[in-house]
Legacy VTK file of the C-alpha trace (Angstrom):
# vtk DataFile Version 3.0
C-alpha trace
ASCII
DATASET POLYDATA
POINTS 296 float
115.049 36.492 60.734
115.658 33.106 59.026
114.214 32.052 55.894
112.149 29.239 57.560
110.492 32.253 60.169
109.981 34.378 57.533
107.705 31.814 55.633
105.997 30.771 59.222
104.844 34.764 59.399
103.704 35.024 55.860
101.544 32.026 56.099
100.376 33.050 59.132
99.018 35.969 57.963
98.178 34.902 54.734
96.108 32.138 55.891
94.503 33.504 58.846
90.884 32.701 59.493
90.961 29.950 57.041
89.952 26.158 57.873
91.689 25.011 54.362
94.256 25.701 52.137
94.480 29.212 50.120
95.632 29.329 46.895
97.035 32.160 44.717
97.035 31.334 41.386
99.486 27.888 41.263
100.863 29.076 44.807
99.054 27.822 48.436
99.562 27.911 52.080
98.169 26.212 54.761
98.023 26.414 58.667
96.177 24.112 61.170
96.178 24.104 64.879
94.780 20.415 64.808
96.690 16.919 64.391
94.463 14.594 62.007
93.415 11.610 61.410
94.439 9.961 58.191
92.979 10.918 55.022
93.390 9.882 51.548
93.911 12.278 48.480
94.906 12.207 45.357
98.040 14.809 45.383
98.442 16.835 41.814
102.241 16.870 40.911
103.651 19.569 42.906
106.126 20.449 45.889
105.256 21.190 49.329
107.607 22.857 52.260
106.862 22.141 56.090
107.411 25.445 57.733
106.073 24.140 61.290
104.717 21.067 62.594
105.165 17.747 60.942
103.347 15.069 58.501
103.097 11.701 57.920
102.235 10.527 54.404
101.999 6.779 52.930
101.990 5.599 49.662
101.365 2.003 49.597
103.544 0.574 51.869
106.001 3.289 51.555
105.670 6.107 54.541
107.183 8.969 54.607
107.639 11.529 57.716
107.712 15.543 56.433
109.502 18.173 58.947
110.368 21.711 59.400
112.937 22.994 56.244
112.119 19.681 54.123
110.748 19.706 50.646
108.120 17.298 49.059
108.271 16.906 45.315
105.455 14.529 43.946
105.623 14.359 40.210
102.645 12.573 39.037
98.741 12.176 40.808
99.094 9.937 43.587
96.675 8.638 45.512
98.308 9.376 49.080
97.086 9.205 53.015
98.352 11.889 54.822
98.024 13.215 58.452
99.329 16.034 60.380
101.065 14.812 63.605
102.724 17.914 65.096
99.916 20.999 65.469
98.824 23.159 68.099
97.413 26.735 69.178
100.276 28.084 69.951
102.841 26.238 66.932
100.275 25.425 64.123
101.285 23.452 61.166
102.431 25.546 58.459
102.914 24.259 54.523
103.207 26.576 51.534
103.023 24.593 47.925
103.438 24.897 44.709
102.138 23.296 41.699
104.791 21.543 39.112
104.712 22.358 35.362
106.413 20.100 33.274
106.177 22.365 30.281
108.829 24.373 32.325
111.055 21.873 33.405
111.276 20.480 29.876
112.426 23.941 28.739
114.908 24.101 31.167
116.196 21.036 30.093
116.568 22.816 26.990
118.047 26.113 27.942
120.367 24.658 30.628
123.489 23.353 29.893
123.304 19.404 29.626
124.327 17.281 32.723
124.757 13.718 33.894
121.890 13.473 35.937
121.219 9.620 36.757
117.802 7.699 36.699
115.485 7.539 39.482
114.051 4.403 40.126
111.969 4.912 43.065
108.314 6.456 42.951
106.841 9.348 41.955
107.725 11.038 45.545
110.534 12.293 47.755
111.397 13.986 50.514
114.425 16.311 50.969
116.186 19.216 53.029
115.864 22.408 50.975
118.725 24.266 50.571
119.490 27.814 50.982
118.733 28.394 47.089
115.779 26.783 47.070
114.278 28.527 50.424
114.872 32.196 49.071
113.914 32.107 45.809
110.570 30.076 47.548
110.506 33.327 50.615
110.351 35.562 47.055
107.207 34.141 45.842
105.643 33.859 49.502
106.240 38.181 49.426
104.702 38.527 45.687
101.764 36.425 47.027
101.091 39.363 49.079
101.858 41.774 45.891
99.447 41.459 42.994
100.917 43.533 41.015
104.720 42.471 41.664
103.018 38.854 41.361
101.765 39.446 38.113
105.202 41.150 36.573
107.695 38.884 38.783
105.619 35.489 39.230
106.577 33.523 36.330
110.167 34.234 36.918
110.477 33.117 40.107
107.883 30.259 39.421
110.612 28.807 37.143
113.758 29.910 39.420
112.174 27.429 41.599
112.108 24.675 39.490
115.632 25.111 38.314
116.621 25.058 41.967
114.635 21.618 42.116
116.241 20.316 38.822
119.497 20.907 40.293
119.000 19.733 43.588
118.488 16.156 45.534
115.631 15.734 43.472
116.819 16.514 40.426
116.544 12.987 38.894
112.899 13.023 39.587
112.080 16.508 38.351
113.558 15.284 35.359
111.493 12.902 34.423
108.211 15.138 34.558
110.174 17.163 32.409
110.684 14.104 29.576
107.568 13.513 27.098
109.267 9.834 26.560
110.098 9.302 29.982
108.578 6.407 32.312
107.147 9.127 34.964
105.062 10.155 31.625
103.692 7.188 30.222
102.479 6.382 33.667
101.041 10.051 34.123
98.980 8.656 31.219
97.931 5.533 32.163
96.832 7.384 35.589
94.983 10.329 33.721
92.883 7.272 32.296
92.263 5.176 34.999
90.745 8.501 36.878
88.637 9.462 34.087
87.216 5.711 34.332
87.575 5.082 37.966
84.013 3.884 38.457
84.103 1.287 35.671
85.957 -2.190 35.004
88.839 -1.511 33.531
91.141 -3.906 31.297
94.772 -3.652 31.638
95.313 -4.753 27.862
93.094 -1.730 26.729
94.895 0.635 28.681
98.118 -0.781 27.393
97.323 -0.159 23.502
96.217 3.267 24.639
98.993 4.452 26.150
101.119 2.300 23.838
103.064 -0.007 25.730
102.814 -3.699 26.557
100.837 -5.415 29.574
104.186 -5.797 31.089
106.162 -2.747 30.555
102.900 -0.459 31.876
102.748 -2.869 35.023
106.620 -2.517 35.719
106.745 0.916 35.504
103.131 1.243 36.747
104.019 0.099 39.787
107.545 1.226 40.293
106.244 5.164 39.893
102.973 4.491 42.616
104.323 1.472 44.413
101.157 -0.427 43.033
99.347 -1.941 40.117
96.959 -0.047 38.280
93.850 -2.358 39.745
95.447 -1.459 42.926
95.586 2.547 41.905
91.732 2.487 40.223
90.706 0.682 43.884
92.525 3.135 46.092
90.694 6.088 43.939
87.623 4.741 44.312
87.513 4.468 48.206
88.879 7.756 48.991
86.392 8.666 46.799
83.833 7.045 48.469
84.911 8.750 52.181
84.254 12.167 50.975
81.176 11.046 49.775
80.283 9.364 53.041
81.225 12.473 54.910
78.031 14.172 54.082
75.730 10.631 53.593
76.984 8.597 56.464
73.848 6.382 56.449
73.524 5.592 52.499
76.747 3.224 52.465
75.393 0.995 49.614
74.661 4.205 47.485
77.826 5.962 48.348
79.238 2.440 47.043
77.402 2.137 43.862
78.625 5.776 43.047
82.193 4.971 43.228
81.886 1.810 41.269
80.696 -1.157 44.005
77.803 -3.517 42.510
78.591 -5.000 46.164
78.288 -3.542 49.121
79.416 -6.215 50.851
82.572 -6.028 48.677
82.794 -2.220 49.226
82.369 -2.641 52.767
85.040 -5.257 53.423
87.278 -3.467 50.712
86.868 -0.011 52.638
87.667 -1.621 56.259
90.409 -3.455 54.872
92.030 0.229 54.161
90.937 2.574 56.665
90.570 0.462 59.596
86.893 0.510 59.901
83.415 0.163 58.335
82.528 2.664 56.008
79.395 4.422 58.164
81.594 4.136 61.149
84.451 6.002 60.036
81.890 8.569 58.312
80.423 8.978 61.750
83.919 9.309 63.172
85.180 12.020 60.360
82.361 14.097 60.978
82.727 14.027 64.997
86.142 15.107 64.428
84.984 18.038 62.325
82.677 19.383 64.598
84.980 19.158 67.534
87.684 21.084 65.522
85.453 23.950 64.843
LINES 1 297
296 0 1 2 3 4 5 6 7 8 9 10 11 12 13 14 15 16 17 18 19 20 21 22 23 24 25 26 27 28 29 30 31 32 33 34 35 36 37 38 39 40 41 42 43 44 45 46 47 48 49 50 51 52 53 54 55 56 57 58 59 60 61 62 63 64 65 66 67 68 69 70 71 72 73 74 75 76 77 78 79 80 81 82 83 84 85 86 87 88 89 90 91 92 93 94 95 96 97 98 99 100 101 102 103 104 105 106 107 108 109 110 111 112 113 114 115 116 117 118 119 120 121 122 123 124 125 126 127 128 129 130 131 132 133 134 135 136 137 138 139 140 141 142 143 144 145 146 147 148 149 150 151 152 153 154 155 156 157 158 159 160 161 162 163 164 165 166 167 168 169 170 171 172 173 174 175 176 177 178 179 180 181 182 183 184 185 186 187 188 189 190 191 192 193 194 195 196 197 198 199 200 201 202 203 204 205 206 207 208 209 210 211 212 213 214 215 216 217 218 219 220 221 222 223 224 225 226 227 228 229 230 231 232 233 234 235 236 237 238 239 240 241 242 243 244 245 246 247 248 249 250 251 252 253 254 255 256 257 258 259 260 261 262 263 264 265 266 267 268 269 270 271 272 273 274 275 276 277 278 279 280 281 282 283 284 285 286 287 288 289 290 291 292 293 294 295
């Protein structure tokens, strides 16, 4: 049995009779005989396999296509749209995850031996094959998932196995940054953490500057080289996926739903919302929630 069917059958079992993801402590896995539409989220730093099926993710502009054997690493909350576009009955889509912990990369920087690992330039996400290495040790933690008591003894060991894998791999330039308190990928972590905790208000980029303790220009540069956006951009993008879970369950209270998020507007919210999903926002409510019941 390969190491990819091997994970297929674990998650299979593991997340039988489940419309959503399961999670075991810091671990998940998810299955879905459906193809989606596209939905927005704000993804925690973490890295996700594709056992089965396929996804298509965007970031901005940037768009990125996830298959079978390839490994997602995002390294700081992004505010993504994602959809799964290979699912069925009979060859579900089939993830597993697990979240990142910076504390533990940094002390593997420590405890490894120092190498030349260059800078990454490019945003807080990439895709890659996962190698042999990287598969087993993540196969191990898929089997303790379905041993508490080996989990609880064995979990943290192979927890950071896996990030040493990912420090040392394709990725490794990236992983190291979430592992660096003086890093770029950190002081925008920052800024992010307080945009979200203020993502219904007016926010001034020279506040959050002296917060975080850069310049205007310096937290815009590396603001949007990490998230392929400005922060205005980030705050807006939060707001209206925001606002289509909301809308999910009050379809016909768009100007509320608005005013929640941060709108004053609702014309504004309503042109803003079109302009990224495609339609008005108690259309595609009405639309989400056909989907849902036809799914069922």
């Amino acid at each position: 049995m390969s190491q990819l069917e091997e994970l297929g059958r674990r998650i299979t079992r593991l997340a039988a009779g489940r419309s959503g993801p399961l999670w075991v402590e810091d671990a998940m896995v998810f299955a879905s005989e459906h193809m989606t539409t596209s939905l927005g989220t704000v993804t925690e730093p973490m890295l996700a396999l594709v056992v089965q099926g396929a996804k298509r993710m965007a970031l901005g502009d940037h768009v990125f296509e996830h298959h079978p054997g390839q490994v997602a690493v995002v390294t700081v909350a992004l505010p993504l749209t994602g959809q799964i576009i290979q699912a069925s009955r009979s060859e579900p889509f089939l993830a597993l995850g697990l979240r990142l912990d910076p504390a533990t990369i940094a002390q593997l920087l420590v405890d490894g031996a120092p190498t030349a690992i260059p800078p990454h330039d490019g945003p807080g996400i990439a895709i890659s094959d996962a190698d042999d290495k990287l598969l087993d040790a993540l196969v191990r933690l898929m089997r303790l998932l379905e041993d508490p008591r080996g989990l609880r003894v064995l979990g943290a060991g192979v927890r950071r196995e896996i990030h040493w894998w990912l420090l040392n791999g394709p990725q490794g330039p990236l992983i190291k940054q979430a592992g660096m308190a003086d890093s770029r990928l950190a002081l925008v972590a920052r800024a992010i953490a307080w945009i979200r905790s203020r993502y219904d208000q007016v926010i001034r980029i020279d506040e959050l500057a002296s917060e975080i303790g850069t310049s205007v220009s310096s937290l815009n540069r590396h603001f949007r080289a990490v998230t392929a956006m400005s922060p205005v951009q980030y705050q807006k993008q939060i707001r209206l996926q925001k606002a289509r879970i909301e809308l999910i369950t009050a379809p016909h209270d768009v100007a509320a739903v608005g005013y929640t998020v941060g709108y004053d507007n609702p014309s504004q919210f309503s042109r803003e919302y079109r302009r990224m999903f495609g339609v008005p926002p108690g259309q595609d409510a009405v639309r989400l929630q056909t989907m849902a019941i036809v799914q069922e």
